[in-house]
C-alpha positions as CSV (number, residue, x, y, z in Angstrom):
1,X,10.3,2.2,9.8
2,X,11.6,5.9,9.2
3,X,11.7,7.5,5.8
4,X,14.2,10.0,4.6
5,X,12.2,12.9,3.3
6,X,9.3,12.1,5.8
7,X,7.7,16.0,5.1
8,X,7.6,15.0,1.4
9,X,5.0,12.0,2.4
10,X,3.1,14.4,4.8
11,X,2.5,16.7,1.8
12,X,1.9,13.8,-0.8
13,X,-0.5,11.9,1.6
14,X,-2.0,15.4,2.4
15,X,-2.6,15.7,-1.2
16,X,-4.4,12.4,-2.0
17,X,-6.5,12.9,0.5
18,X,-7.6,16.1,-0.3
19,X,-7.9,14.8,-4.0
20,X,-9.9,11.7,-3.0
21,X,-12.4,13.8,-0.7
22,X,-13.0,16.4,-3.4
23,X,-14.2,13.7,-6.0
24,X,-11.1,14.2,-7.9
25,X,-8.9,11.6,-9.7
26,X,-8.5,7.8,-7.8
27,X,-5.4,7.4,-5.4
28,X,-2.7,4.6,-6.0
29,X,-1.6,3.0,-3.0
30,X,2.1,2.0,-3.1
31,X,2.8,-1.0,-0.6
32,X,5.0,-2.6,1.7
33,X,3.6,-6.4,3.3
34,X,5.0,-8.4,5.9
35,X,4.6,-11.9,6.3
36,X,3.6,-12.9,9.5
37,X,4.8,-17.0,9.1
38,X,7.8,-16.6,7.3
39,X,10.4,-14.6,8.6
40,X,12.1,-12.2,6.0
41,X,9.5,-12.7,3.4
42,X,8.0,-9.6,1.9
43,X,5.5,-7.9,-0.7
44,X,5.6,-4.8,-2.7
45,X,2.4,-4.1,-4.0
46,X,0.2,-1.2,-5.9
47,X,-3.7,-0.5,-5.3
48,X,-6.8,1.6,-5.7
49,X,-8.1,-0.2,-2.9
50,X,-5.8,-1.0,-0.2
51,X,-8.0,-2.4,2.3
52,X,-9.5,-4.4,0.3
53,X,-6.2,-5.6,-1.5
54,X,-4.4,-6.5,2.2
55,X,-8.0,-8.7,2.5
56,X,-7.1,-10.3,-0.9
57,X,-3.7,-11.6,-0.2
58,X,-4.6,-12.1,3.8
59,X,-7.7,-14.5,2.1
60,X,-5.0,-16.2,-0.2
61,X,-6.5,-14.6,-3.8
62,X,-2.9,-13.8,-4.8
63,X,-0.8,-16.8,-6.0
64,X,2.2,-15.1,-5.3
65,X,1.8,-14.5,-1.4
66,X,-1.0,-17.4,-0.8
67,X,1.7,-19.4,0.4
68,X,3.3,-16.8,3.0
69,X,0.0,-15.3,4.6
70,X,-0.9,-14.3,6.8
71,X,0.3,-10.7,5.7
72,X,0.5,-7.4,8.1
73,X,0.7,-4.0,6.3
74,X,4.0,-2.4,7.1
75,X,3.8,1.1,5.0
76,X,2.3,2.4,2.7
77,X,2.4,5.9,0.3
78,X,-0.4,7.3,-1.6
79,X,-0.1,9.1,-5.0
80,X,-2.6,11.1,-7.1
81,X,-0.9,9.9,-10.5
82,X,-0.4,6.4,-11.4
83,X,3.0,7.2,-13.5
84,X,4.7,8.3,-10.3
85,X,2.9,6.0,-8.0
């Protein structure tokens, strides 16, 4: 999957990192799941904790992909601020 503005999520990935490492502010995890059973189905998601969350739905803890796991992790995009996230 390619993303127009790819140097954009360099320097916003770069940044969340450099936040997270510092002891700065948490870093909100935009999403993008793939189900492995059902063909076409998908799930847009927002975490603190993204391996932990992928676990969650992969373990069936969400209602709304339970029924469509197992899940892979297609993309994700880190932010700093929640608003923008």
């Amino acid at each position: 999957m390619r993303f127009a503005g790819l140097k954009w999520f360099n320097c916003a990935k770069q940044d969340a990192l450099r936040s997270f490492s510092e002891g700065g502010p948490s870093v909100y995890y935009v999403y993008l799941l793939e189900s492995v059973s059902a063909q076409g189905e998908r799930y847009l998601g927002m975490t603190t904790d993204l391996k932990e969350r992928v676990r969650d739905h992969n373990a069936g803890k969400s209602s709304h992909t339970s029924k469509f796991k197992p899940w892979k992790l297609i993309s994700y995009i880190a932010f700093t601020d929640r608003a923008k996230a």
